[in-house]
Each structure stands twice: as C-alpha cells, then as structure tokens.
C-alpha positions in Angstrom: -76.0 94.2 -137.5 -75.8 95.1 -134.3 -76.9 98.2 -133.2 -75.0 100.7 -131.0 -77.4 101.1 -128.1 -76.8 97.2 -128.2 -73.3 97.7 -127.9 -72.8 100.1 -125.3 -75.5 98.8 -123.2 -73.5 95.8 -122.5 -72.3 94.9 -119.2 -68.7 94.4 -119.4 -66.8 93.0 -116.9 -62.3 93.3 -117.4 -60.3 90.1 -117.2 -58.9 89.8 -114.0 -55.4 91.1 -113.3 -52.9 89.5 -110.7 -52.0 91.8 -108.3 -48.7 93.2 -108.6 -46.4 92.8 -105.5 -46.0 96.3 -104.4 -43.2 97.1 -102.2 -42.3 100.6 -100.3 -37.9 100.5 -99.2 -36.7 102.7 -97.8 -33.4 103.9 -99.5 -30.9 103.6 -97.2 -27.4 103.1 -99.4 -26.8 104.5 -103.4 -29.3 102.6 -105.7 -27.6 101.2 -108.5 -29.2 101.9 -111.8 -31.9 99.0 -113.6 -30.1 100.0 -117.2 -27.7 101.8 -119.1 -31.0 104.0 -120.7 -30.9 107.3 -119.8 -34.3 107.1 -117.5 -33.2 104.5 -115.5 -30.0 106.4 -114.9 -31.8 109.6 -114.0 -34.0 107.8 -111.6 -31.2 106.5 -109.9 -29.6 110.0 -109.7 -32.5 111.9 -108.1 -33.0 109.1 -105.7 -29.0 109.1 -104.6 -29.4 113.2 -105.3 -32.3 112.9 -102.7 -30.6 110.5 -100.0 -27.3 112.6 -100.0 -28.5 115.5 -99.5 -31.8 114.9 -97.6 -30.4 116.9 -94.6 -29.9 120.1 -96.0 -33.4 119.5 -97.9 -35.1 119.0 -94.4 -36.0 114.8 -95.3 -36.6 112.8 -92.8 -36.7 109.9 -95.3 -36.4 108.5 -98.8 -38.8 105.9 -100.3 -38.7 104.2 -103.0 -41.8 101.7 -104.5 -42.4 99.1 -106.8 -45.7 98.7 -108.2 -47.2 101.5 -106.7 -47.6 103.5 -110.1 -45.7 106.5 -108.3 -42.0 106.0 -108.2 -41.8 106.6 -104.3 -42.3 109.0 -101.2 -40.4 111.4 -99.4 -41.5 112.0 -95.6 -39.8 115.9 -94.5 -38.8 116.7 -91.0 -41.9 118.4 -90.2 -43.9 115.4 -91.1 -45.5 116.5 -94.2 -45.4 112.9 -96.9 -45.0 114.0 -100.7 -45.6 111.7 -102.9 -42.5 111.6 -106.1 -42.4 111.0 -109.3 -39.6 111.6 -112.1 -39.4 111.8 -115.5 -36.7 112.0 -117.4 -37.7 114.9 -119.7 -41.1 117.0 -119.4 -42.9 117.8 -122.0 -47.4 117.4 -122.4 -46.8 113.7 -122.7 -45.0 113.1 -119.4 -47.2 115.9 -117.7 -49.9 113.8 -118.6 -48.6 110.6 -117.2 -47.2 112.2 -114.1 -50.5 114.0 -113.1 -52.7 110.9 -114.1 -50.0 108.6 -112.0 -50.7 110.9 -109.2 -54.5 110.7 -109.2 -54.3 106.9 -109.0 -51.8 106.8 -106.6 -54.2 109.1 -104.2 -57.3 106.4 -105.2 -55.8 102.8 -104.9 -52.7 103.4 -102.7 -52.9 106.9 -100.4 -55.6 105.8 -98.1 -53.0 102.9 -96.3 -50.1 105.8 -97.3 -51.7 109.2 -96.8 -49.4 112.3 -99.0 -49.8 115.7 -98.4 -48.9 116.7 -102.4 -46.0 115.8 -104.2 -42.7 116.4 -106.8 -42.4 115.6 -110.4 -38.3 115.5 -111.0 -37.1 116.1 -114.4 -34.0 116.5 -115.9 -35.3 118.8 -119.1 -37.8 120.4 -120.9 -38.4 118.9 -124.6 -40.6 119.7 -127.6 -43.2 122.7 -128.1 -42.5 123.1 -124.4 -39.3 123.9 -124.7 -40.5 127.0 -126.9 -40.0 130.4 -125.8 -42.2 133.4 -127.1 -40.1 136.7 -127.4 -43.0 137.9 -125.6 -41.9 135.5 -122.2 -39.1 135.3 -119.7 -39.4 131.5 -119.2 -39.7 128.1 -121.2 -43.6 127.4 -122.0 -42.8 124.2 -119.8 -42.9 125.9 -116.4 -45.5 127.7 -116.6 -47.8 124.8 -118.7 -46.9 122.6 -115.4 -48.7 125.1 -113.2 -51.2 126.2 -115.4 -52.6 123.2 -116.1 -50.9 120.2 -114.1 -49.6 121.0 -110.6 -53.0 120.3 -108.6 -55.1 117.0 -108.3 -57.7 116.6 -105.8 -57.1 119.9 -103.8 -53.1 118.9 -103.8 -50.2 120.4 -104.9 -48.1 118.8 -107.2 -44.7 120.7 -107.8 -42.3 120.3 -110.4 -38.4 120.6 -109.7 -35.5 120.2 -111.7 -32.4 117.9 -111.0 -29.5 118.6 -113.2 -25.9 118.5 -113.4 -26.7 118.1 -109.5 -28.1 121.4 -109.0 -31.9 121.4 -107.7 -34.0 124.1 -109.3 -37.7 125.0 -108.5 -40.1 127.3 -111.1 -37.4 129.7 -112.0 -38.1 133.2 -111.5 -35.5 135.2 -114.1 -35.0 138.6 -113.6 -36.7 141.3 -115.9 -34.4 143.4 -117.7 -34.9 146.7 -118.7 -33.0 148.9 -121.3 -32.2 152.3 -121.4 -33.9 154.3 -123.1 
C-alpha cells in the first residue's frame, strides 16, 4: 500500500486547459437574453437596467465579458472601474461564488484591466438568509454580505439590488418605537 507521505509528496502537474477566448464589449444597444431561464433573463435586465440609465447613475460605460469569470465592468464618470457581477438570487452559495469570482478576476485578469472594487447585482434573498430574527430590522442577507463578503484584497465589493426596476443599496429601515 501506498503510504500518505507517498501520496502527497507527489509532484502533480494539471492537464493543460485551452485558453478560453475572452472578450470585453462594450454594451452599446439592449442585449437580448441567452435563455428563457430566469438567470439569463436577469442578467440581461441589469445589463439593459445599467445602459439605460447609466446617466443618472454617473456611467461612463457598460461592459460586458466573456470568459473573464466576472460577468463585466462598469467604468463611472469620475473614472473609478468596478468590476460586476450578478446573481440571480443571494444566498451563502452565491456569496461564495461571487466573492471567489472576484479574487480571480483581480489575479488572472485586473493587472491588463485594473478595478477599483466592484457590484454584486441580485434580484433576491433566498434560504436561511432570507431569515429575519425578531430581534433585527433587516434580512440576515445584508448584513451576512458585509459581514463576511464585501472586501477582497483591500477592495470593496458592494451588493445592490435590481428589482421590478427599482435599484436598491444595503437598506437602512427606520426604527420604530411605541408608546409606552
């Protein structure tokens, strides 16, 4: 039998892997959607969400990329370059994905396209992050996001709702008070 000092003391070199074509377009015109699924959809909404309004949001421009394991950029009229990414719903799996997507993007890719942070675009909160203690204002999402997600490598990473096309940002509810 082998032994496990054996086996881990291996030098392993990974199959080569063609290099995906990656391509940056600018979005110029409405995308059309790749599918009737629902993520494909909603990726095609924030995108035309993000190109018609991209003057009253202060963007200078809209990217969109293809094997660049973000979905695309957004460049603002000051200059600052946030990287984007969207998800359909948010819940630990996708914050997972989105915040590891973002730390490769800023190793293979943002040397040749430097970012100053970046959006992760969802259209929900599901599972136990969707919860709500009786003891919080907010959705467990939210603040899970920023607790434990929003910053890679010194960068902020912020997470923004698109739905029903209404833009919303970490919400800040009001606190009520009764009378006594």
């Amino acid at each position: 039998m082998t032994t496990l000092s054996e086996l881990i003391g291996r030098s392993i070199k990974p199959e080569t892997k063609a290099p995906n074509n990656p391509t940056m377009k600018i979005v110029a015109a409405q995308i059309q959607t790749k599918s009737e699924k629902p993520h494909d959809k909603y990726e095609a909404d924030v995108f035309n969400y993000l190109l018609d309004n991209k003057d009253s949001l202060g963007i200078k421009s809209v990217v969109k990329f293809t094997a660049l394991i973000v979905d695309g950029a957004l460049e603002l009229i000051g200059g600052k370059r946030l990287a984007i990414e969207i998800k359909y719903r948010m819940n630990w799996e996708k914050a997972c994905q989105a915040e590891w997507q973002f730390r490769k993007f800023l190793t293979r890719h943002a040397p040749s396209n430097p970012v100053d942070g970046g959006v992760v675009f969802f259209e929900d909160i599901s599972g136990d992050w969707n919860r709500k203690a009786k003891s919080r204002l907010l959705v467990n999402g939210w603040s899970n996001w920023y607790r434990s997600y929003s910053k890679v490598d010194d960068l902020s990473f912020d997470l923004l709702r698109l739905r029903d096309g209404k833009l919303e940002s970490f919400p800040f509810p009001a606190k009520t008070t009764e009378a006594p």
